[in-house]
Biopython code that builds the backbone (N, CA, C, O; Angstrom):
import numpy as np
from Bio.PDB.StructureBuilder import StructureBuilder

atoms = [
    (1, "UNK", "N", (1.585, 3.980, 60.542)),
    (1, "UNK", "CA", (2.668, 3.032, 60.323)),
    (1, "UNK", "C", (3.471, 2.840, 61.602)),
    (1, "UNK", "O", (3.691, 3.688, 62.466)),
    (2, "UNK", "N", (3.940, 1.342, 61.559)),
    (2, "UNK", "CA", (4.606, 1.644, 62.874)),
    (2, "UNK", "C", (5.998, 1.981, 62.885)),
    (2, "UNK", "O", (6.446, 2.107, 61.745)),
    (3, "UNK", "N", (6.819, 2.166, 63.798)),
    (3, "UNK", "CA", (8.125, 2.347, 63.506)),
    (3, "UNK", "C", (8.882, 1.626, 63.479)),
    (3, "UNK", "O", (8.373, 0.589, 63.905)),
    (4, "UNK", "N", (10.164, 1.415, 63.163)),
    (4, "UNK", "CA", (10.947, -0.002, 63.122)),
    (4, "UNK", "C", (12.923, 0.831, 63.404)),
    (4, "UNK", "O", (13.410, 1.840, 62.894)),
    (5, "UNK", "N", (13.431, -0.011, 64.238)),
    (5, "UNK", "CA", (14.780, 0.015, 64.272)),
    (5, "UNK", "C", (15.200, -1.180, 63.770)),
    (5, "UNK", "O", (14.518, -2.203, 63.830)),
    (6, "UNK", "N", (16.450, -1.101, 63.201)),
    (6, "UNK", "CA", (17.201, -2.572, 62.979)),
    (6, "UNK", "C", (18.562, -2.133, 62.908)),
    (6, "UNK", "O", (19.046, -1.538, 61.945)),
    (7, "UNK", "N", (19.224, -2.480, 64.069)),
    (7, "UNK", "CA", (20.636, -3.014, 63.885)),
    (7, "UNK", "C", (21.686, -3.640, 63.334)),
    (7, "UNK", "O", (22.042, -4.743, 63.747)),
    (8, "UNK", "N", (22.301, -3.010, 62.341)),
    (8, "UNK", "CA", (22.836, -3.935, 61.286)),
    (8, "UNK", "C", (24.487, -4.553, 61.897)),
    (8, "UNK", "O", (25.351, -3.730, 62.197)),
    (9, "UNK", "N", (24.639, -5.425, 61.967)),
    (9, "UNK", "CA", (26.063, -5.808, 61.827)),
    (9, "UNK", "C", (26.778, -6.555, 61.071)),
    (9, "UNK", "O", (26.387, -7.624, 60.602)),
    (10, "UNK", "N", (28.080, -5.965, 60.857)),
    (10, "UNK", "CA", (29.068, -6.464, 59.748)),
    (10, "UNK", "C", (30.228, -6.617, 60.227)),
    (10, "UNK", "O", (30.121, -6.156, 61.363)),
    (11, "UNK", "N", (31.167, -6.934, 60.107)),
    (11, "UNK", "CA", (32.620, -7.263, 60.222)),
    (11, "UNK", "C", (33.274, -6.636, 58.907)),
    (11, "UNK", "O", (32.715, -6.859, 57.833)),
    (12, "UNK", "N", (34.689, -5.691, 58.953)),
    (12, "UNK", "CA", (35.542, -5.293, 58.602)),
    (12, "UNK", "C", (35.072, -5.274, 56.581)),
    (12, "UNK", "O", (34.849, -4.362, 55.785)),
    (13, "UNK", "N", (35.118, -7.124, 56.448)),
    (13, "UNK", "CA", (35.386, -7.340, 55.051)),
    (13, "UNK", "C", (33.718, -6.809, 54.373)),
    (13, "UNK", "O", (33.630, -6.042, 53.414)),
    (14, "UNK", "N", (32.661, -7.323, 55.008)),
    (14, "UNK", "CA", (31.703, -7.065, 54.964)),
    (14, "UNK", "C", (30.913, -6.074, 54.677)),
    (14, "UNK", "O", (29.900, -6.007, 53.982)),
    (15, "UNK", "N", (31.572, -5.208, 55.376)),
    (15, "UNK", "CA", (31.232, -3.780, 55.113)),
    (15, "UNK", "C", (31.602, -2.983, 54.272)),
    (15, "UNK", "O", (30.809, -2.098, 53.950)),
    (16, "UNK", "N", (32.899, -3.039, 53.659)),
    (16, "UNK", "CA", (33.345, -2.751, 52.271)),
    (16, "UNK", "C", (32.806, -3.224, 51.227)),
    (16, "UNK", "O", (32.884, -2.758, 50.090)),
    (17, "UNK", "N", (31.915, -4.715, 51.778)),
    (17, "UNK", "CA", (31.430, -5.130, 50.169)),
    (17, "UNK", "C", (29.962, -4.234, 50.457)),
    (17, "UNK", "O", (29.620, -3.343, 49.679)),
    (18, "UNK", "N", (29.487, -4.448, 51.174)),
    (18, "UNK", "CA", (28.159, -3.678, 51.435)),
    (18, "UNK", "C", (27.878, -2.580, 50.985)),
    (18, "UNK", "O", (26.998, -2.370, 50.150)),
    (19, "UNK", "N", (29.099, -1.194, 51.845)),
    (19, "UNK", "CA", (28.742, 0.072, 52.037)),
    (19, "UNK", "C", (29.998, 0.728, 51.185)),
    (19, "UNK", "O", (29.891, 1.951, 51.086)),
    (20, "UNK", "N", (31.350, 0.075, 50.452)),
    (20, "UNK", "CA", (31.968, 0.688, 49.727)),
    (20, "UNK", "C", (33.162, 0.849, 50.643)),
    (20, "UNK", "O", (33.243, 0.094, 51.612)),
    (21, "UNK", "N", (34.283, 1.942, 50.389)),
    (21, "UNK", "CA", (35.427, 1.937, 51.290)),
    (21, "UNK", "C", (34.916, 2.756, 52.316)),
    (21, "UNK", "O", (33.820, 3.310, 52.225)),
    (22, "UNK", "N", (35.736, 2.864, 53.381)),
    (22, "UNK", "CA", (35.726, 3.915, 54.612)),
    (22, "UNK", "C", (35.355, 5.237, 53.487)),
    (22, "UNK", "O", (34.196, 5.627, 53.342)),
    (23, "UNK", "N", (36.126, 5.634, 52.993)),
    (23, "UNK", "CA", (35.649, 6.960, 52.622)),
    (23, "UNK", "C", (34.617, 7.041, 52.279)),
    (23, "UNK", "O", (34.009, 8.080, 52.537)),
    (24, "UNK", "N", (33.878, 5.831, 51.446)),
    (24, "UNK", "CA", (32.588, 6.253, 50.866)),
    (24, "UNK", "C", (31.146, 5.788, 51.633)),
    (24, "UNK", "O", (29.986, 5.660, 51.240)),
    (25, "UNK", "N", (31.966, 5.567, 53.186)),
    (25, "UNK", "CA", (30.782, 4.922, 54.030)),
    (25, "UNK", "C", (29.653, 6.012, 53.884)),
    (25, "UNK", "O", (28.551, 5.556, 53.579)),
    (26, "UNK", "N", (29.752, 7.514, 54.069)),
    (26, "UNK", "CA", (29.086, 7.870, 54.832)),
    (26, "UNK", "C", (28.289, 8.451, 53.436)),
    (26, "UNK", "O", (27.060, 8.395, 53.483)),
    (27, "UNK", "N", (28.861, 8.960, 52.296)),
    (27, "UNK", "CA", (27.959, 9.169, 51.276)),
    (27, "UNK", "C", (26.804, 7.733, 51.007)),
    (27, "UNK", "O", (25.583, 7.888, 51.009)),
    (28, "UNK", "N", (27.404, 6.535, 50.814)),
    (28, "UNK", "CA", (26.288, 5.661, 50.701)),
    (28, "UNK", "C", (25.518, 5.515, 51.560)),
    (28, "UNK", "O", (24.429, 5.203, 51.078)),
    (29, "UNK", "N", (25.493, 5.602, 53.083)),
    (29, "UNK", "CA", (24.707, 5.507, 53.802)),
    (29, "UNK", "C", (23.705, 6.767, 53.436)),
    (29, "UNK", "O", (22.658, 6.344, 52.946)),
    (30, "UNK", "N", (23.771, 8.845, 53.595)),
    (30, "UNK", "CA", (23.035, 9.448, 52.926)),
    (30, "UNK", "C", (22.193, 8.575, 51.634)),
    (30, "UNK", "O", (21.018, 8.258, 51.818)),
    (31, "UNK", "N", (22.570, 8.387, 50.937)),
    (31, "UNK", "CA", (22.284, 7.813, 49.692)),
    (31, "UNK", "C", (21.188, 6.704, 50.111)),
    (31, "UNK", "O", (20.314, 6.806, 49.250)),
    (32, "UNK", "N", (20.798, 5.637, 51.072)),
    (32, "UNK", "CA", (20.647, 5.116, 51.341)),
    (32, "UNK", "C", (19.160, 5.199, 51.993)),
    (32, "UNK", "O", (18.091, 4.627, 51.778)),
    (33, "UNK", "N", (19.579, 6.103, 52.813)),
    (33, "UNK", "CA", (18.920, 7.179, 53.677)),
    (33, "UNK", "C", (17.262, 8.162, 53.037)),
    (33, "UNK", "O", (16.089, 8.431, 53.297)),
    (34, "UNK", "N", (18.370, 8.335, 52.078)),
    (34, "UNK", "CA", (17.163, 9.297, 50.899)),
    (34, "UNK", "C", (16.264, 8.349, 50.088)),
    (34, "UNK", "O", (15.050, 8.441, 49.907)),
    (35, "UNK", "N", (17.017, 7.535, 49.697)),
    (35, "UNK", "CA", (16.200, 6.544, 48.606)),
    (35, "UNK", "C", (15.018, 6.011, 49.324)),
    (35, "UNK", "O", (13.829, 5.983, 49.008)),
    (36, "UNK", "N", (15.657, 5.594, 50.377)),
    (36, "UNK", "CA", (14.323, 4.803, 51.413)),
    (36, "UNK", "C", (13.667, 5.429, 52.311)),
    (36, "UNK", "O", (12.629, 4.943, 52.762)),
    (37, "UNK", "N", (14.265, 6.896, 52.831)),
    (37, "UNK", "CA", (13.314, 7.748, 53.731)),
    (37, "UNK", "C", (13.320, 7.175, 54.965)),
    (37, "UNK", "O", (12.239, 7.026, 55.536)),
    (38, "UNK", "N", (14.668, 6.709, 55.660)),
    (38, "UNK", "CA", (14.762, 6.221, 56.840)),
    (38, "UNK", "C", (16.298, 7.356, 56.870)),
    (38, "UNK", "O", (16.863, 8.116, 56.083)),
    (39, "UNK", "N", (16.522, 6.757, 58.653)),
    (39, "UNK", "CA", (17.521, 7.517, 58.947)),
    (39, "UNK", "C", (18.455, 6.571, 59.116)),
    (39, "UNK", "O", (17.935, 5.456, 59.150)),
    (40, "UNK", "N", (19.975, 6.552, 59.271)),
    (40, "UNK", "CA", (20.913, 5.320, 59.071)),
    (40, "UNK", "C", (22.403, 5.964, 59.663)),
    (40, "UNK", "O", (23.100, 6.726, 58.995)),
    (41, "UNK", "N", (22.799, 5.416, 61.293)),
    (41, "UNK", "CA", (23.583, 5.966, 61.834)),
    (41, "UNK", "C", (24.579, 5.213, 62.416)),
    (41, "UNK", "O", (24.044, 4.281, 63.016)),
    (42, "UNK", "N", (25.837, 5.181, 62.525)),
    (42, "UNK", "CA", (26.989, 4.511, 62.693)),
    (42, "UNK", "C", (26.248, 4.543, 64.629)),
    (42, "UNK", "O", (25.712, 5.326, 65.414)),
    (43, "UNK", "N", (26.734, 3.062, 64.540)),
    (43, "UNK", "CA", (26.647, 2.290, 66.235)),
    (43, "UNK", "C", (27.551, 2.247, 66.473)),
    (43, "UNK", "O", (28.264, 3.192, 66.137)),
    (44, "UNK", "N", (28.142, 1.108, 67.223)),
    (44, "UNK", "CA", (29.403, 0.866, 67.627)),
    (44, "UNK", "C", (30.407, 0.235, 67.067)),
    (44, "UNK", "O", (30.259, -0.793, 66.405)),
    (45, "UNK", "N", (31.666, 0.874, 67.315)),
    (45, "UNK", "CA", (32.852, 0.396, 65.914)),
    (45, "UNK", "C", (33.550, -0.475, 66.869)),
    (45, "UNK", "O", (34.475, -0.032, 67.550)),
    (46, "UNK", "N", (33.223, -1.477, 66.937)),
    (46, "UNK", "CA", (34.533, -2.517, 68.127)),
    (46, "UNK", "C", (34.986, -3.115, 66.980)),
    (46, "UNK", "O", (34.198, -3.966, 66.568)),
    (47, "UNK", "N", (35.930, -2.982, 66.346)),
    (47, "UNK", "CA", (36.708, -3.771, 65.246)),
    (47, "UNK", "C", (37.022, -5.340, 66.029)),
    (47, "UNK", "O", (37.844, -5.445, 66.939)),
    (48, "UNK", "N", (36.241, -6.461, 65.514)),
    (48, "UNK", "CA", (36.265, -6.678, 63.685)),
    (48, "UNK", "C", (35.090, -6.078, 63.673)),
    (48, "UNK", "O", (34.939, -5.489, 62.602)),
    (49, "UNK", "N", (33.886, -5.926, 64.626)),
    (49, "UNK", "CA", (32.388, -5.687, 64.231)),
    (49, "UNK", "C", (32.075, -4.580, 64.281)),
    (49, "UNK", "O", (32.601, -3.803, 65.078)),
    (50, "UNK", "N", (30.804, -4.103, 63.140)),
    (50, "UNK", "CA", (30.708, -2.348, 63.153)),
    (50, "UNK", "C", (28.944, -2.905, 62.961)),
    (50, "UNK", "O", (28.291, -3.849, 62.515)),
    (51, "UNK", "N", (28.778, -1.588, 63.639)),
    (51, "UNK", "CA", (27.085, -1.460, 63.977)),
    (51, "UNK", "C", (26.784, -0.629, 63.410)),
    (51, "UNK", "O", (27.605, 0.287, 63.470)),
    (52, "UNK", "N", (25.665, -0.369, 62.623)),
    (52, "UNK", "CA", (24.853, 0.697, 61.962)),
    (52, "UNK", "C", (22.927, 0.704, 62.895)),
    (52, "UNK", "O", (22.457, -0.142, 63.656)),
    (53, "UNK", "N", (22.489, 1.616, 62.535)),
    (53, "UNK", "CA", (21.266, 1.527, 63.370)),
    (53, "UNK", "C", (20.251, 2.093, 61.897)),
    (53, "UNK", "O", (20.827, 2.811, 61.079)),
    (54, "UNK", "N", (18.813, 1.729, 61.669)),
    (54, "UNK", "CA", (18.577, 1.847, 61.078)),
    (54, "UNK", "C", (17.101, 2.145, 61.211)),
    (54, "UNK", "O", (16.365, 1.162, 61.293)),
    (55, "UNK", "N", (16.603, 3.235, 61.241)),
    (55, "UNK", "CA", (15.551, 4.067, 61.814)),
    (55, "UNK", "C", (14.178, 4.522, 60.862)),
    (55, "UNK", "O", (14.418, 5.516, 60.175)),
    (56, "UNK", "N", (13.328, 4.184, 60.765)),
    (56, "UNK", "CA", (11.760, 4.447, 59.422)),
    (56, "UNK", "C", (10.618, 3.444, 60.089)),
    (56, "UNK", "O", (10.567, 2.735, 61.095)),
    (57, "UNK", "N", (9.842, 3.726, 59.126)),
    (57, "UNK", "CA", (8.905, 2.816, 58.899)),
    (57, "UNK", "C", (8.874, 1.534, 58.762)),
    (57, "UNK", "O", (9.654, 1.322, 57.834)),
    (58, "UNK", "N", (8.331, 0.258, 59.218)),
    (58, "UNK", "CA", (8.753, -1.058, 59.143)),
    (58, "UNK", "C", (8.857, -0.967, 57.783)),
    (58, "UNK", "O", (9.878, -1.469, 57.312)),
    (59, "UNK", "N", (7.883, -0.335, 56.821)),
    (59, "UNK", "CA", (7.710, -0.857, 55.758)),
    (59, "UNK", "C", (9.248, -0.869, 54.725)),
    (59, "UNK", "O", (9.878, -1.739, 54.122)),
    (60, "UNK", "N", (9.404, 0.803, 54.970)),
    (60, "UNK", "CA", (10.988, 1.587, 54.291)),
    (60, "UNK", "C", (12.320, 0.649, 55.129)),
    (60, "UNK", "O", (13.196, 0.023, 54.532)),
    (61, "UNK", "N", (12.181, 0.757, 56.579)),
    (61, "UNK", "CA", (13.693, -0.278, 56.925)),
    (61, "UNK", "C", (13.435, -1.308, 56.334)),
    (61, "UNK", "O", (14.577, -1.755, 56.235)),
    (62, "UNK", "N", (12.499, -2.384, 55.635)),
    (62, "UNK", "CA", (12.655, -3.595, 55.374)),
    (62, "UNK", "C", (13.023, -3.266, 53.710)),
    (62, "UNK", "O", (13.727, -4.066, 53.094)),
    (63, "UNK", "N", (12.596, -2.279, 53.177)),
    (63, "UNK", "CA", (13.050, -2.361, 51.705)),
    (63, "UNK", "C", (14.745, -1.701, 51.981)),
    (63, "UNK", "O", (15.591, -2.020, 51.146)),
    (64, "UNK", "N", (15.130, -0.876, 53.057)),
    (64, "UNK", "CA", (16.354, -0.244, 53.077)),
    (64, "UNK", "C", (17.242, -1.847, 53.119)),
    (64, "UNK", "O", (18.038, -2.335, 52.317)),
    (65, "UNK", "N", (16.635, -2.407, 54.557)),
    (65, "UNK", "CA", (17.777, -3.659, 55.159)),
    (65, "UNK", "C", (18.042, -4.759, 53.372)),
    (65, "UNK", "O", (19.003, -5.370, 52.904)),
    (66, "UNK", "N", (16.389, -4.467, 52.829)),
    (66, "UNK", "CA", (16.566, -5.471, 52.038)),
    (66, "UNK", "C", (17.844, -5.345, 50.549)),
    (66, "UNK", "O", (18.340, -6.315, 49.977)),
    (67, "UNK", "N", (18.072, -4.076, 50.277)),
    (67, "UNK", "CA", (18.810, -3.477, 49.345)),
    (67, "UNK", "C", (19.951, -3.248, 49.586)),
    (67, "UNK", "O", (20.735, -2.795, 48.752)),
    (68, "UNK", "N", (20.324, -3.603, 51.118)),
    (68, "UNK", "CA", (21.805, -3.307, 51.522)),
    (68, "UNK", "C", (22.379, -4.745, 51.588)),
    (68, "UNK", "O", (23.552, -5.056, 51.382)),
    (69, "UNK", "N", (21.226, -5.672, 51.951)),
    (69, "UNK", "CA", (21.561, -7.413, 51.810)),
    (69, "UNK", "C", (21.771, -7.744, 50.809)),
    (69, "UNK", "O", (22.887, -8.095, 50.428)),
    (70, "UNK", "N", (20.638, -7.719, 50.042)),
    (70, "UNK", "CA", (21.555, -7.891, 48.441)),
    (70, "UNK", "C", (22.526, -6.755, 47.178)),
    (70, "UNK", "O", (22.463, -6.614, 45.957)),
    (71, "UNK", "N", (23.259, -6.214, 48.137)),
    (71, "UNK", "CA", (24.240, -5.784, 47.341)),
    (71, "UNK", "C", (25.317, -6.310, 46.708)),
    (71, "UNK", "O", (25.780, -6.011, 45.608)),
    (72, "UNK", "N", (25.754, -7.296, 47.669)),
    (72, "UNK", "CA", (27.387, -7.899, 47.468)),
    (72, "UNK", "C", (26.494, -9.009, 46.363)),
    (72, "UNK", "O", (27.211, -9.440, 45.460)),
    (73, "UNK", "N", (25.620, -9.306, 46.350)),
    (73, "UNK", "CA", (24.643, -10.317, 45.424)),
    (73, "UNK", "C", (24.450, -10.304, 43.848)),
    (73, "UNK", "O", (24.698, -11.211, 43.054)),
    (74, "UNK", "N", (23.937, -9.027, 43.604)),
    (74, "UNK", "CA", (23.349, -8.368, 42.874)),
    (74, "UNK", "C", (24.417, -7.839, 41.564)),
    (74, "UNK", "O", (25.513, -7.436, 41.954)),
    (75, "UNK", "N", (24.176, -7.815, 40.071)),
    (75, "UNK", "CA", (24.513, -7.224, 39.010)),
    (75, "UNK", "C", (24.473, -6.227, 38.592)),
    (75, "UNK", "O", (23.289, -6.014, 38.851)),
    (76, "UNK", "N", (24.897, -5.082, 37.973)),
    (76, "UNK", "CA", (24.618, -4.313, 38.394)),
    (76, "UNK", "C", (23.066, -3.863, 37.862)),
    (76, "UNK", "O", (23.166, -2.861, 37.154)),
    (77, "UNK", "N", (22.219, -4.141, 37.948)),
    (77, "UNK", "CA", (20.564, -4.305, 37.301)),
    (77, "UNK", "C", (19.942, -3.762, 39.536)),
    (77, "UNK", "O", (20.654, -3.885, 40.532)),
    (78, "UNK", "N", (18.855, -3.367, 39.486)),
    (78, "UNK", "CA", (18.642, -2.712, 40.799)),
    (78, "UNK", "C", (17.535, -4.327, 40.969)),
    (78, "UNK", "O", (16.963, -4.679, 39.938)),
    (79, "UNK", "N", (17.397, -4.872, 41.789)),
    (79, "UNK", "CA", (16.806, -6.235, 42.289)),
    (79, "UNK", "C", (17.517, -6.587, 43.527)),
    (79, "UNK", "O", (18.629, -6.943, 43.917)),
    (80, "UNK", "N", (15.817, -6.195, 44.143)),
    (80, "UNK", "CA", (15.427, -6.974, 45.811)),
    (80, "UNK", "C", (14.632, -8.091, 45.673)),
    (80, "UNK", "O", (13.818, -8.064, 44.750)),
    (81, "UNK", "N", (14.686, -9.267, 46.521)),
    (81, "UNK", "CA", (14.364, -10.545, 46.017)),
    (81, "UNK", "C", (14.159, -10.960, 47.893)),
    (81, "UNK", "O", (15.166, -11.352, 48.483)),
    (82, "UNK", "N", (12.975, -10.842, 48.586)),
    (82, "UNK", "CA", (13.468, -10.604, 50.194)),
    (82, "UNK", "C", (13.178, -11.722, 50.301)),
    (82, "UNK", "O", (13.137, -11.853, 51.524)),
    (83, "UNK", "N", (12.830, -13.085, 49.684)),
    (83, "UNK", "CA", (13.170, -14.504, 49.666)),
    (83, "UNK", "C", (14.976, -15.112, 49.887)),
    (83, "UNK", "O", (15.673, -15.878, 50.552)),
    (84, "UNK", "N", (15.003, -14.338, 49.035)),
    (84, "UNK", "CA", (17.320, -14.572, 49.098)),
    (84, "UNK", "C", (16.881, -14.100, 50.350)),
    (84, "UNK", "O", (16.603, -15.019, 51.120)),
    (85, "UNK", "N", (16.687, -12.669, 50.924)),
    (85, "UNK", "CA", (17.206, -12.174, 51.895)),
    (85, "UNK", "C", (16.876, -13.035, 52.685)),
    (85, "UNK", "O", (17.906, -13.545, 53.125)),
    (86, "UNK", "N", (15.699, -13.641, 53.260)),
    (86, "UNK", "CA", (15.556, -14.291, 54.523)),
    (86, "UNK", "C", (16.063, -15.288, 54.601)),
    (86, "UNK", "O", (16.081, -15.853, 55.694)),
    (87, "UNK", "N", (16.904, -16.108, 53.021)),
    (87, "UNK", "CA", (17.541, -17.353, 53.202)),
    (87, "UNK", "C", (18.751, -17.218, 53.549)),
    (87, "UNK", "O", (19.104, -18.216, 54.177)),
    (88, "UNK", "N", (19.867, -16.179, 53.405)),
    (88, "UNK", "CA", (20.753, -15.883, 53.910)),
    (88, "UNK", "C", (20.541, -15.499, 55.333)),
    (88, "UNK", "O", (21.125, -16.161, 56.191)),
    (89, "UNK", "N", (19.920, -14.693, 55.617)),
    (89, "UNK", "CA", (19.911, -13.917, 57.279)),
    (89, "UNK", "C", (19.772, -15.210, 58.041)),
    (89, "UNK", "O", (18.684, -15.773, 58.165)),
    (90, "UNK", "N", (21.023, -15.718, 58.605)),
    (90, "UNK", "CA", (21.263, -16.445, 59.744)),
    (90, "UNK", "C", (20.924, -15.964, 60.983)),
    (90, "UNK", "O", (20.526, -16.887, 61.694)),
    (91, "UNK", "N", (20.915, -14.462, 61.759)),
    (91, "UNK", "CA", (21.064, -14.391, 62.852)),
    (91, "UNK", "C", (19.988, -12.898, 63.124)),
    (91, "UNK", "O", (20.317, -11.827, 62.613)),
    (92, "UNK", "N", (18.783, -13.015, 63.930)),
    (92, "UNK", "CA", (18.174, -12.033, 63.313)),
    (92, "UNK", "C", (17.486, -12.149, 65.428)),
    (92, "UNK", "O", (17.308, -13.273, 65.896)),
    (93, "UNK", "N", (17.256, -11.034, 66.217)),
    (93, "UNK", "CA", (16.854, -11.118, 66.870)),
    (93, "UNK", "C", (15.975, -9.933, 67.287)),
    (93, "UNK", "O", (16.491, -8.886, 67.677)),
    (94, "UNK", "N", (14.235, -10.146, 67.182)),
    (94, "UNK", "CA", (13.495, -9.351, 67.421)),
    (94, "UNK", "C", (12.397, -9.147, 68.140)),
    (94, "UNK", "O", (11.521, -9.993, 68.318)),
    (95, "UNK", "N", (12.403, -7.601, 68.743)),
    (95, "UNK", "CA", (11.206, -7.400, 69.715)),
    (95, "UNK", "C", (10.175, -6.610, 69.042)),
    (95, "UNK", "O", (10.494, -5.555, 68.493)),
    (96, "UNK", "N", (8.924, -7.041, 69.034)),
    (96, "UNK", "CA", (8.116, -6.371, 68.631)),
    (96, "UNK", "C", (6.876, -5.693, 69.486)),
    (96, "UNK", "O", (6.261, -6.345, 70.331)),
    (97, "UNK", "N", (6.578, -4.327, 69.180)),
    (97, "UNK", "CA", (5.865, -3.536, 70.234)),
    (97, "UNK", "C", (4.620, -2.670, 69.101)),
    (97, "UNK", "O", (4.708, -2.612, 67.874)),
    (98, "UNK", "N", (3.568, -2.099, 69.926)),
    (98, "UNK", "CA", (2.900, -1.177, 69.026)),
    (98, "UNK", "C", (3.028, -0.094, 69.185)),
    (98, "UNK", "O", (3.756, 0.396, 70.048)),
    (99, "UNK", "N", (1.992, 0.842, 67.972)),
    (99, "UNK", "CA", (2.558, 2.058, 67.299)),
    (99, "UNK", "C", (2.192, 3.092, 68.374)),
    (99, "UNK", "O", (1.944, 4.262, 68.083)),
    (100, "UNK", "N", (2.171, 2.681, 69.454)),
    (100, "UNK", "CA", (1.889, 3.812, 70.399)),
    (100, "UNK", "C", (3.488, 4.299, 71.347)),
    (100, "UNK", "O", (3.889, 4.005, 72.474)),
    (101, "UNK", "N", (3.975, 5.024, 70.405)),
    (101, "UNK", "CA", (5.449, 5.915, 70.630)),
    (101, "UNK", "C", (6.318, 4.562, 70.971)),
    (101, "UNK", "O", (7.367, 5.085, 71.347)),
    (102, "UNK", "N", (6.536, 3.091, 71.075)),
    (102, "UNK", "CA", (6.908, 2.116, 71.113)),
    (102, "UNK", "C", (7.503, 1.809, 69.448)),
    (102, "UNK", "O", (7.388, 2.519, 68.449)),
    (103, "UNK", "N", (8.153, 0.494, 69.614)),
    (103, "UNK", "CA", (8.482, 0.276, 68.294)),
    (103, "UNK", "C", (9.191, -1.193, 67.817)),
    (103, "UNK", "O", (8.849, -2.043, 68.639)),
    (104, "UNK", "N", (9.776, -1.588, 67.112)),
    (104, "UNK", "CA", (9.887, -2.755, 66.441)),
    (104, "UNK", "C", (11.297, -2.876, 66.087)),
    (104, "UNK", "O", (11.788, -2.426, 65.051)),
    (105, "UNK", "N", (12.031, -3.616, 67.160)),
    (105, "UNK", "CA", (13.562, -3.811, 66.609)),
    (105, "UNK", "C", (14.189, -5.054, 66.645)),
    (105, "UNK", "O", (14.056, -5.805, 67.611)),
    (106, "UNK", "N", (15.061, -5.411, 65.382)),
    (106, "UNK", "CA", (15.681, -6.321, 64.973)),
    (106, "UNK", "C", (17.099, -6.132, 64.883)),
    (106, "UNK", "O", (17.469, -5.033, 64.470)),
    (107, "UNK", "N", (17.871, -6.891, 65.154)),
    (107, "UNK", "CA", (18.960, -7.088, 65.267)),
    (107, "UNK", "C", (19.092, -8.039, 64.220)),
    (107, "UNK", "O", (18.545, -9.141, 64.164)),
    (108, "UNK", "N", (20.206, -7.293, 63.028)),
    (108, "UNK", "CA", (20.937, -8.759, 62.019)),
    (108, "UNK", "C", (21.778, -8.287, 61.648)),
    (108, "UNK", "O", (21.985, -7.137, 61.260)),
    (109, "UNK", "N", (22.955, -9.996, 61.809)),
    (109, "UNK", "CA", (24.403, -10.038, 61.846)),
    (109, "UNK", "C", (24.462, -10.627, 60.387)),
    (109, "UNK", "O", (23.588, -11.453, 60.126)),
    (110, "UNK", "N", (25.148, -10.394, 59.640)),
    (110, "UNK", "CA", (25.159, -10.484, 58.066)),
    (110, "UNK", "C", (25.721, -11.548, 57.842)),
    (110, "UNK", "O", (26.174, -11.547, 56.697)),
    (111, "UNK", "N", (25.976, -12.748, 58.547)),
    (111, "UNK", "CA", (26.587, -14.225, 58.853)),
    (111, "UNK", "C", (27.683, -14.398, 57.748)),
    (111, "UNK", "O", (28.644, -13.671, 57.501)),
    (112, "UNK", "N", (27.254, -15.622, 57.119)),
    (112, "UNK", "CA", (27.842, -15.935, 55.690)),
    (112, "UNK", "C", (27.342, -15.383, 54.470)),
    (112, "UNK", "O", (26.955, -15.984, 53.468)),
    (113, "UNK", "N", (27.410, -14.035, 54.714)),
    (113, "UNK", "CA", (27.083, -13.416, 53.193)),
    (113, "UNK", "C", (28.282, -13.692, 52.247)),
    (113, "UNK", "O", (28.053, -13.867, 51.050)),
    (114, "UNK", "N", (29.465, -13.736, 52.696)),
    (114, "UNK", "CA", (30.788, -13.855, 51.392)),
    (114, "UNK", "C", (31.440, -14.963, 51.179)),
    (114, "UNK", "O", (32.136, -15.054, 52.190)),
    (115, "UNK", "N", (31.592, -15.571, 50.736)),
    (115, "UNK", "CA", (32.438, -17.202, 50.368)),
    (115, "UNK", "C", (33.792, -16.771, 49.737)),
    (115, "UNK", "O", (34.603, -17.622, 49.375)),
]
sb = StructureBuilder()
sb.init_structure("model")
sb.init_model(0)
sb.init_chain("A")
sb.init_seg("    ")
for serial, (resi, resn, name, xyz) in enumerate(atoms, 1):
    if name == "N":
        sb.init_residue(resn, " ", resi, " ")
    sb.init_atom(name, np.array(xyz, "f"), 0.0, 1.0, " ", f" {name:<3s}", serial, name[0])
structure = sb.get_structure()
């Protein structure tokens, strides 16, 4: 499998709907972490924008990225739908490399996820 990074970014409001309050950032991220078998680590906090990094298998970061996109979406019923996801993801920038100790990273800014 190959490996995959993806850079998540959010802004302030964003991230509360996403990942819950400050306090409960870091349990949902664990939580997050386990379910999907990737690793998931605070980037850079330049307020308004906060970076998460997001570390597995292409296969696991795309079901992780995809379950953290449709959260603010979603009822509470568990549904990934990675059609929504790619129609929302406005801003997505990626390099792709092979599985020889190289790897596969995307950058996405969570645009107009909230109205």
């Amino acid at each position: 499998d190959k490996t995959c990074h993806i850079r998540f970014l959010t802004d302030h409001r964003q991230g509360k709907h996403l990942l819950g309050r400050h306090d409960d950032e870091n349990s949902t991220l664990q939580s997050l972490s386990k379910t999907f078998n990737v690793n998931i680590f605070p980037a850079y906090q330049n307020p308004p924008k906060h970076s998460f990094k997001v570390f597995g298998t292409e296969a696991n970061v795309r079901k992780c990225l995809i379950e953290i996109m449709n959260r603010p979406h979603k009822p509470s019923t568990r549904s990934t739908n990675q059609g929504d996801t790619e129609t929302n993801n406005q801003s997505t920038t990626t390099t792709t490399t092979t599985n020889n100790e190289e790897s596969h990273e995307t950058e996405v800014s969570a645009g107009n996820f909230f109205y």
